[in-house]
N, CA and C atoms as a LAMMPS dump frame, in Angstrom:
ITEM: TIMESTEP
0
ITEM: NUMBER OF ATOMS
450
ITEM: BOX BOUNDS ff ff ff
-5.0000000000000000e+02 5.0000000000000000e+02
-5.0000000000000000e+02 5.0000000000000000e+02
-5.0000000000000000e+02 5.0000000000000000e+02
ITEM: ATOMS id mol type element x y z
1 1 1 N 162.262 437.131 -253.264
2 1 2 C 161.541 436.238 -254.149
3 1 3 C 162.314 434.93 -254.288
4 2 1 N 161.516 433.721 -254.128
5 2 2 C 162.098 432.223 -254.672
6 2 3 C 161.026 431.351 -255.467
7 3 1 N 161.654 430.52 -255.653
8 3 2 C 160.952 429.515 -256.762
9 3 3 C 161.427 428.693 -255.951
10 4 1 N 160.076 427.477 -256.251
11 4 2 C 159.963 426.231 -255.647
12 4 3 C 160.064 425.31 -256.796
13 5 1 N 161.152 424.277 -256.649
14 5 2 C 160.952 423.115 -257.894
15 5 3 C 160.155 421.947 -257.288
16 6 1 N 159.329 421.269 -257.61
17 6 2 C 158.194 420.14 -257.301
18 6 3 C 158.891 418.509 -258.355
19 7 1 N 159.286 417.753 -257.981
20 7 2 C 159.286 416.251 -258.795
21 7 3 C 158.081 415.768 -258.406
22 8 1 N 156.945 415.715 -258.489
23 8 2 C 155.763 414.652 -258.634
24 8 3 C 155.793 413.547 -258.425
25 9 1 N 155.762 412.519 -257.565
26 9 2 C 156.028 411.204 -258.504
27 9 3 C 154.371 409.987 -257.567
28 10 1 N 154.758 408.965 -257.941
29 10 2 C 153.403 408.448 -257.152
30 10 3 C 153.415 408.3 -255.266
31 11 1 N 154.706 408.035 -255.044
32 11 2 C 154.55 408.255 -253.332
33 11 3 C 155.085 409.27 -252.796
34 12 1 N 155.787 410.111 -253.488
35 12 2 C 156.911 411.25 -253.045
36 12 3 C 156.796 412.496 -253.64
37 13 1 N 157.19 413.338 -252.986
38 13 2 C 157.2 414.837 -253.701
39 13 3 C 158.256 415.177 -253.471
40 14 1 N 159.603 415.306 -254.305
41 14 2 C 160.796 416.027 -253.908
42 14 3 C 160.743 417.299 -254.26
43 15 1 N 161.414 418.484 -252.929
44 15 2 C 160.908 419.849 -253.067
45 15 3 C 162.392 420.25 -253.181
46 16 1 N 162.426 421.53 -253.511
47 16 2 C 164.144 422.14 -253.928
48 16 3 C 163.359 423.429 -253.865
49 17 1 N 163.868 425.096 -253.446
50 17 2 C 164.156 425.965 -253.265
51 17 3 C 165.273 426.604 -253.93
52 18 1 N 165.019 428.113 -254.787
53 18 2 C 165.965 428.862 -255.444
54 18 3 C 166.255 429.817 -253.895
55 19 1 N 167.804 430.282 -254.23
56 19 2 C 168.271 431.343 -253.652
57 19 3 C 167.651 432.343 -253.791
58 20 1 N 167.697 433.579 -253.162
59 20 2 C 166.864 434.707 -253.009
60 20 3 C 167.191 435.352 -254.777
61 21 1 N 168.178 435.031 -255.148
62 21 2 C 169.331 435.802 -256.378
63 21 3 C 168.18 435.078 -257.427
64 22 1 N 167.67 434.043 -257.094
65 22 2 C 167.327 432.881 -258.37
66 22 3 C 168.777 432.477 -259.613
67 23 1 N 169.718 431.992 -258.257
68 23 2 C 171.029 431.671 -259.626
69 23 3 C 171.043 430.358 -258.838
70 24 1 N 170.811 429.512 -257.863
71 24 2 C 171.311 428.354 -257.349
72 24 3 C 169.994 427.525 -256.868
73 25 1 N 169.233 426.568 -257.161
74 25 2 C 168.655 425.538 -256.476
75 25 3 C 169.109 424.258 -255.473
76 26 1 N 168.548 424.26 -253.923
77 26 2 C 169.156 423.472 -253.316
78 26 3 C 167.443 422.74 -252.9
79 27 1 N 167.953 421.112 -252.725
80 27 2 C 166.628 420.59 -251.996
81 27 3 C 166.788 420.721 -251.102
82 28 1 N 165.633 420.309 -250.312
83 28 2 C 165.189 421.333 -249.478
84 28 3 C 164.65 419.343 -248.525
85 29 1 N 163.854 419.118 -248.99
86 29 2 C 162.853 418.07 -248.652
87 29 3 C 162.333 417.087 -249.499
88 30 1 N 161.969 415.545 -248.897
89 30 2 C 160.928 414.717 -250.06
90 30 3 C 160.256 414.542 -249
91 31 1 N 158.983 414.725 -249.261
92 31 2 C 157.474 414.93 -249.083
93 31 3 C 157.313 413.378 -249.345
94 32 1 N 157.174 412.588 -248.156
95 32 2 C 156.078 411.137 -248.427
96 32 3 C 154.378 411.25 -248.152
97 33 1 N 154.128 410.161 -249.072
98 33 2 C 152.754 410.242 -249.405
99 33 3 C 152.027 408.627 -248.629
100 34 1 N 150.967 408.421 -247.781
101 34 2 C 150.664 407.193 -247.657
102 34 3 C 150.274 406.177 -248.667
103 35 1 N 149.759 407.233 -249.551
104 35 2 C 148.643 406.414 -250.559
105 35 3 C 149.11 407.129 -251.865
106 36 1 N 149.193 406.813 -252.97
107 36 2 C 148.805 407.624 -254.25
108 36 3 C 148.123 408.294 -254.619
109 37 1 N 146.977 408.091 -254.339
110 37 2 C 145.993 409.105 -254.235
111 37 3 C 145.49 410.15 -253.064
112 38 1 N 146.125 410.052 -251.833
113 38 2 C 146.023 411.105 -251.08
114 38 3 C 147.088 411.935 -251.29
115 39 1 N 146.289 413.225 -251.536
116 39 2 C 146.959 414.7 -251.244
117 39 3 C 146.877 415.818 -250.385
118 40 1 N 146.289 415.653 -249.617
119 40 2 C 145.773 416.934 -248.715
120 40 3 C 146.943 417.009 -247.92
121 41 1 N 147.563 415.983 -247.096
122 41 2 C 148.602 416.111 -246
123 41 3 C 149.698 416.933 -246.908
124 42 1 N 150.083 416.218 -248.024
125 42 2 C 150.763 416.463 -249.294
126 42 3 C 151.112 417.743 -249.589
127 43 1 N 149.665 418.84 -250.109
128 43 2 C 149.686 419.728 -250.042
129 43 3 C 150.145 420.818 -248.96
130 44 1 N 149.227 420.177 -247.847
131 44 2 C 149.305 420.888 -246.699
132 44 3 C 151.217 421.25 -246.454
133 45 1 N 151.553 420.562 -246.925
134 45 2 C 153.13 420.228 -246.369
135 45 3 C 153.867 421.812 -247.428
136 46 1 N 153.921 420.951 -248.77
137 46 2 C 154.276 422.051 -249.494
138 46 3 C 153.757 423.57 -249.525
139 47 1 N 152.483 424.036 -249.124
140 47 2 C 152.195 425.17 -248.483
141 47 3 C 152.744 425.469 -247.305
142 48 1 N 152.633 425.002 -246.486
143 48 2 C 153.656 425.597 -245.429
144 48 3 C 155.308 425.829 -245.879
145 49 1 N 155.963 425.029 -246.776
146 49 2 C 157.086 425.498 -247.004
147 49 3 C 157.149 426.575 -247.872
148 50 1 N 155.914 426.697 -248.806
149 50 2 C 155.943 428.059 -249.455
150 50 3 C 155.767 429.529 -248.895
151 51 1 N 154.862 428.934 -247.488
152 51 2 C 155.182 430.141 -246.5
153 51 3 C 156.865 430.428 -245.919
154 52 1 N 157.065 428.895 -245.272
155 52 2 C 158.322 429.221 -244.628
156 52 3 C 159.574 429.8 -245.49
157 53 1 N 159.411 429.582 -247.203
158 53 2 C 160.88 430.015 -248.13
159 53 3 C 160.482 431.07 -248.775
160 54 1 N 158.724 432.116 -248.296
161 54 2 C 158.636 433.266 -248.929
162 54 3 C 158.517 432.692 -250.591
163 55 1 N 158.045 432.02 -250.682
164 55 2 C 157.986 431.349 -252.528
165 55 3 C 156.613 432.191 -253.221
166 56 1 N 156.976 432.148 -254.502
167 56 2 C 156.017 433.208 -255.082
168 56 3 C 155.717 432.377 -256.347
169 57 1 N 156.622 431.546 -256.76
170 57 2 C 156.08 430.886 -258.223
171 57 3 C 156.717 429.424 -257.96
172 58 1 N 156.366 428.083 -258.6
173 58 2 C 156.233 427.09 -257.923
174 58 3 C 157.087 426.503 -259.544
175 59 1 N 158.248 425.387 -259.716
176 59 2 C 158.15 425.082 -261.277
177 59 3 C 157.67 423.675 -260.546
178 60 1 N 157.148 422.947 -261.426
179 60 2 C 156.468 421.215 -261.326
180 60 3 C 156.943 420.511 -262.507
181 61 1 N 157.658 419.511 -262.173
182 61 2 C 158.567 418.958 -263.38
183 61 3 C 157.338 417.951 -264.028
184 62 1 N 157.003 418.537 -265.124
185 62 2 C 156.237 417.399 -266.143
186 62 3 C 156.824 416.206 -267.02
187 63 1 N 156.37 414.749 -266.792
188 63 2 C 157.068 413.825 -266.984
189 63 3 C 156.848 413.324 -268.876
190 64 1 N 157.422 414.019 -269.347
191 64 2 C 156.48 413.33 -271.007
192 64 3 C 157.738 412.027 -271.609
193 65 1 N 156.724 411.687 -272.12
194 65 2 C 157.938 410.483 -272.429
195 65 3 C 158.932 410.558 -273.624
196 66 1 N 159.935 409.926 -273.655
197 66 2 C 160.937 410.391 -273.988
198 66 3 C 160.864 411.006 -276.079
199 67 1 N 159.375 409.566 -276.126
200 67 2 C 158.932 410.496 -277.611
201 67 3 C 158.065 411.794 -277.6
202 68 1 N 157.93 412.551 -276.768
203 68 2 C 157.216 413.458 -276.281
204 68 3 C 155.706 413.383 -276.215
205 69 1 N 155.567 412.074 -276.121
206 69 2 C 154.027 412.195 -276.244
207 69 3 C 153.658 412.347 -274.519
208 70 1 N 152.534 411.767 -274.016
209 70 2 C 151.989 412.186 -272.476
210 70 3 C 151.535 411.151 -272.142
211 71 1 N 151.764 410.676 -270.711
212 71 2 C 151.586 409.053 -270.723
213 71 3 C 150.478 409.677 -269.237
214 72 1 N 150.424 408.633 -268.615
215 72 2 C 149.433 408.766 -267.423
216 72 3 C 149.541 409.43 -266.165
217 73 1 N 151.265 409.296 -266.321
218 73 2 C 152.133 410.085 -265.027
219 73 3 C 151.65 411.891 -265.803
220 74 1 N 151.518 412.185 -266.576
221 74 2 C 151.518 413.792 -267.44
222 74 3 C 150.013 414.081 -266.623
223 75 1 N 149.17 413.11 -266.82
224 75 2 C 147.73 413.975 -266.494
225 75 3 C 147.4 414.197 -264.971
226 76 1 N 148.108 412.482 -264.058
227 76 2 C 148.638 413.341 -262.614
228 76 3 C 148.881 414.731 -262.163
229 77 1 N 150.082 414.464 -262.822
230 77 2 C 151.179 415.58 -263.09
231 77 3 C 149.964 417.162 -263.205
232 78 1 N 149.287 417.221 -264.503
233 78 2 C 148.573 418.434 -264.421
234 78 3 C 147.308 418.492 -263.566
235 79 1 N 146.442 417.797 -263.053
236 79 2 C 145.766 417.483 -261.871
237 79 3 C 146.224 417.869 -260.583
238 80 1 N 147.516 417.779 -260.231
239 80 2 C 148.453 417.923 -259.435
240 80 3 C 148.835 419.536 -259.199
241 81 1 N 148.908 419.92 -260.513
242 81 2 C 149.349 421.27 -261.162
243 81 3 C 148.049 422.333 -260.523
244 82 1 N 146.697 421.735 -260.796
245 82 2 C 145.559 422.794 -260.471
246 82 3 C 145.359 422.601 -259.116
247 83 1 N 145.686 421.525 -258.394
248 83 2 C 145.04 421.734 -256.853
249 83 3 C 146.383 422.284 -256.38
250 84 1 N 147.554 422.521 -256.796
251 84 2 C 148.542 423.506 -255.996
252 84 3 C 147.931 424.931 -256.645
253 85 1 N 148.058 425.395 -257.456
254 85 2 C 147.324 426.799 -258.195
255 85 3 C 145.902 427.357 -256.882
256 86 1 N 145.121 426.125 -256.871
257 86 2 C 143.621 426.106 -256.647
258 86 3 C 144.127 426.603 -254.644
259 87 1 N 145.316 426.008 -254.089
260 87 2 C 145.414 425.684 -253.006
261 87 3 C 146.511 427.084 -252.641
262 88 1 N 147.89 426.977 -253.157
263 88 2 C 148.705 428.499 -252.992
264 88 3 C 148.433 429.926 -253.852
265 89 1 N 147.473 429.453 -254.608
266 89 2 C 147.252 430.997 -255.583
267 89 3 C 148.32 431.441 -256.441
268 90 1 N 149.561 430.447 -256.406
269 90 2 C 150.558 430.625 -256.977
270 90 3 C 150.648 430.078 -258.28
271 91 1 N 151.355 430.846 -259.008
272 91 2 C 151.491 430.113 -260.552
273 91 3 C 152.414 429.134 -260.567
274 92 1 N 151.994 428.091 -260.905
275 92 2 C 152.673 426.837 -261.41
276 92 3 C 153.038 426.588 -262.944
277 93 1 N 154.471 426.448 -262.689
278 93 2 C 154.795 426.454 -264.544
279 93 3 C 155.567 424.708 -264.763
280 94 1 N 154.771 424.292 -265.621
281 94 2 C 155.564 422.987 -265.746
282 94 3 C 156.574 423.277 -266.813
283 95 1 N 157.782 421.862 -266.142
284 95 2 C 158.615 421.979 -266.863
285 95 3 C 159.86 420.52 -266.874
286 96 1 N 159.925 419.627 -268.197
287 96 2 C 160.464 418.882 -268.715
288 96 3 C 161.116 418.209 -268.05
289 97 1 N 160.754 417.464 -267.62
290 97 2 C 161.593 416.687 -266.323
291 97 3 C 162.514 415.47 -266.697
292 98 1 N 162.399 414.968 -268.313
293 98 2 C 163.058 413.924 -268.443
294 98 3 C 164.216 413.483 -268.577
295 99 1 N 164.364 412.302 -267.441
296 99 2 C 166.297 412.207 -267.314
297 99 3 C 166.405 412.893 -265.941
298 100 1 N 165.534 413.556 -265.086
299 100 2 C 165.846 414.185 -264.069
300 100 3 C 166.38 412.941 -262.894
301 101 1 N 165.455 412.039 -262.99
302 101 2 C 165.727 411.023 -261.77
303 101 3 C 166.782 409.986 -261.924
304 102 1 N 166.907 409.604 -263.192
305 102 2 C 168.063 408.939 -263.927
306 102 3 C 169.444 410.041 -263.33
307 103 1 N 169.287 411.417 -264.196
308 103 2 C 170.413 412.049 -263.478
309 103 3 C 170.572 412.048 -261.85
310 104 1 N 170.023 412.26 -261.049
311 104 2 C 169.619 412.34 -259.956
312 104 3 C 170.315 411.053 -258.955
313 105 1 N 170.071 409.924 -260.063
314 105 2 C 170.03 408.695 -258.798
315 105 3 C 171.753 408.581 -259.574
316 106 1 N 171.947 408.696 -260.265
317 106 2 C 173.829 408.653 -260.756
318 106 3 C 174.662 409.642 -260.298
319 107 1 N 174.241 410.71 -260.005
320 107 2 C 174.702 411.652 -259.511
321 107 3 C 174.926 411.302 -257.691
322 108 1 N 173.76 410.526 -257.198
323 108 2 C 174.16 410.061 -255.987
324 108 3 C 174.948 408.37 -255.64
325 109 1 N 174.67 407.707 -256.87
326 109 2 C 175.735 406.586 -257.141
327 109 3 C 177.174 407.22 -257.12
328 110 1 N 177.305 407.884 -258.346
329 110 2 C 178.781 408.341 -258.271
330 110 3 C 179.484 409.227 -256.715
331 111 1 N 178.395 409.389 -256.068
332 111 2 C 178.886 410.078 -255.115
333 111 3 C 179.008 408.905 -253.321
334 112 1 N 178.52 408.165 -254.006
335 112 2 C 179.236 406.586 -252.954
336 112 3 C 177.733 406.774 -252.272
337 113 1 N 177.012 407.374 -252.227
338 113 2 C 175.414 407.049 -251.764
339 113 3 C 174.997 405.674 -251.516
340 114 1 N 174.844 405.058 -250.81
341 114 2 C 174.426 403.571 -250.759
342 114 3 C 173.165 403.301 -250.989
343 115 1 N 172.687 402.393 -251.919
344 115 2 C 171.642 402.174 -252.55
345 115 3 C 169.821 402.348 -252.051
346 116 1 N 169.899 402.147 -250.534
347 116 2 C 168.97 401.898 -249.926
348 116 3 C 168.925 403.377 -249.504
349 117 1 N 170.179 404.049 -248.93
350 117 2 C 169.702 405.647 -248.873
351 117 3 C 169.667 406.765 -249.927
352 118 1 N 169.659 406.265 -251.659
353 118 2 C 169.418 406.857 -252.488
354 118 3 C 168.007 406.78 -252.788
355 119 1 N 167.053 406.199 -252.07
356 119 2 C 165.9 406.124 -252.494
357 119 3 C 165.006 407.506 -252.105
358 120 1 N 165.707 407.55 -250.575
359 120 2 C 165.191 408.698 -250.029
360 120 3 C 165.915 410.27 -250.34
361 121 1 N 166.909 410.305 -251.23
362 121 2 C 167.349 411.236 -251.711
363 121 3 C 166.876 411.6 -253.237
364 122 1 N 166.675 410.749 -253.896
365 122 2 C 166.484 410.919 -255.481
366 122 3 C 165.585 411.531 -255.641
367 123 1 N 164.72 411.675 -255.073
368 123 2 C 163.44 412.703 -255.752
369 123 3 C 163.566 414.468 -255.082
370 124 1 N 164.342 414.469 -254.392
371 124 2 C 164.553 415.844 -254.071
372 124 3 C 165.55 416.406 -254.59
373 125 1 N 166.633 415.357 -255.165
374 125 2 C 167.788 415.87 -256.233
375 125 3 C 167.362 416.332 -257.459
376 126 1 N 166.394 415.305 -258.143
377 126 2 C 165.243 415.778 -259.103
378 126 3 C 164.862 416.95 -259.168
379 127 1 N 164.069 417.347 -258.108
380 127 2 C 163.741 418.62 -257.94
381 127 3 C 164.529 420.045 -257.797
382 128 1 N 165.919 419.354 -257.557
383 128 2 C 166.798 420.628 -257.818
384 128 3 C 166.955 420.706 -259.388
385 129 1 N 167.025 419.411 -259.824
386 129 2 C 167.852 419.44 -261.288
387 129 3 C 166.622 420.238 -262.294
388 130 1 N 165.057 419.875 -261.858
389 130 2 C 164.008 420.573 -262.412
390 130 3 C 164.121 422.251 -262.227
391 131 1 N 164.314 422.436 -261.123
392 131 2 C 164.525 424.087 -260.561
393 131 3 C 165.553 424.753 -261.684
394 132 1 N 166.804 423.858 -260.977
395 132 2 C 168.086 424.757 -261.835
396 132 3 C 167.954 425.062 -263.423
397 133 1 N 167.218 423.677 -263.943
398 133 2 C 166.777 423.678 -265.408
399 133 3 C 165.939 425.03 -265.66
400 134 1 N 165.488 425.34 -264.821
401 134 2 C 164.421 426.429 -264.985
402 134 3 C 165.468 428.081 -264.534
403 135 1 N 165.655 427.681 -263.472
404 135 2 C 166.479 428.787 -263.061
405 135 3 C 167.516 429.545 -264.218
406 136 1 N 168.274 427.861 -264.462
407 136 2 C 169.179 428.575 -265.983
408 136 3 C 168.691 429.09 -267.105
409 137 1 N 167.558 429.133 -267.545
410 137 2 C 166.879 429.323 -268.732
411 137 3 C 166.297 430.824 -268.648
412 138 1 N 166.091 431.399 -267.433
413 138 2 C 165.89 432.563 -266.345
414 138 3 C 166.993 433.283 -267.209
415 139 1 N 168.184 432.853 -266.437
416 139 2 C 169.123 433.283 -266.617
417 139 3 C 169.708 434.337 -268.571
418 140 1 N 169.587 432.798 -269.151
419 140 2 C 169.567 432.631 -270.021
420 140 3 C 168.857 434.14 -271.246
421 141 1 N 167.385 433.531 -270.887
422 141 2 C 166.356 434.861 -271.392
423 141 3 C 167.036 436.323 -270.723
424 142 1 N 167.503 436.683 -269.461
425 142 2 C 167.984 437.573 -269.598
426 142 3 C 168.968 438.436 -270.079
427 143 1 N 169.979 437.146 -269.973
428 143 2 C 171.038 437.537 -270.698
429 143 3 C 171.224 437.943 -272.078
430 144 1 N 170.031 437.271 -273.14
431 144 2 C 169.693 437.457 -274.018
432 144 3 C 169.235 438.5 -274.631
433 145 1 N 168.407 439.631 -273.574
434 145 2 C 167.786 440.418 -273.514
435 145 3 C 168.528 441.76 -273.367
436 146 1 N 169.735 441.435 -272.205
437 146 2 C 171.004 442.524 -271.95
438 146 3 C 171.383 442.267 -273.201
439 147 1 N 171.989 441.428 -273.719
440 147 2 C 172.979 441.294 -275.091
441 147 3 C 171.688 442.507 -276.375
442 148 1 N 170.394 441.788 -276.76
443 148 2 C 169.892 442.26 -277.667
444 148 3 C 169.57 443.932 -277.624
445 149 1 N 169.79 444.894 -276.188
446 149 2 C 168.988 446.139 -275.628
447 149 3 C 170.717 446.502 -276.295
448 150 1 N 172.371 445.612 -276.463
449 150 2 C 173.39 446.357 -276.745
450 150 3 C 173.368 447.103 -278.399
């Protein structure tokens, strides 16, 4: 079993993959888009990697703004959410993405990344940082669960 983390964004899809364990997210791929509004190639892409990584549940980082309300990127975002559902049969769970790309693009600054090739990295770092966010919280609930069964 793996989980797929998804960053959304208007030309790109950065994809990240959990370990078989579900303790580590690595990206995997960013998915370019011609248009904003085309998705089919889009899709087509991320289904085949859900075949090729054996993926069974998908997380999709939802963008709300930082006062938590839902701006225009959110209803994408869940639009986005039903034609992967509608398309892998897989459950899609959104999940809090904010600060992901900010972290993401500093995380490849600090790491001497040169500006012009952080563009093509940042949204698939995203998508790990969305995964792991999810992955740890996994974690988390279980551990919670061993501790409360003591």
């Amino acid at each position: 079993m793996r989980i797929m983390g998804l960053d959304f964004g208007s030309r790109t899809v950065g994809v990240a993959v959990s370990d078989a364990l579900l303790i580590t997210a690595q990206g995997i791929e960013t998915v370019q888009r011609k248009s904003p509004g085309k998705l089919r190639q889009t899709l087509a892409r991320i289904e085949a990697l859900i075949q090729e990584y054996e993926v069974d549940r998908i997380v999709l980082g939802f963008p709300r703004n930082m006062n938590h309300t839902e701006g225009e990127r959110c209803q994408k975002t869940l639009e986005f959410q039903e034609m992967l559902e509608k398309r892998s049969g897989l459950e899609v769970i959104l999940w809090d993405e904010r600060l992901t790309t900010v972290a993401a693009d500093r995380v490849l600054m600090e790491s001497g990344v040169r500006r012009e090739k952080r563009k093509s990295y940042v949204d698939q770092i995203a998508a790990v940082f969305i995964l792991q966010g999810y992955l740890d919280s996994l974690a988390m609930e279980q551990e919670q669960g061993v501790n409360r069964e003591q």
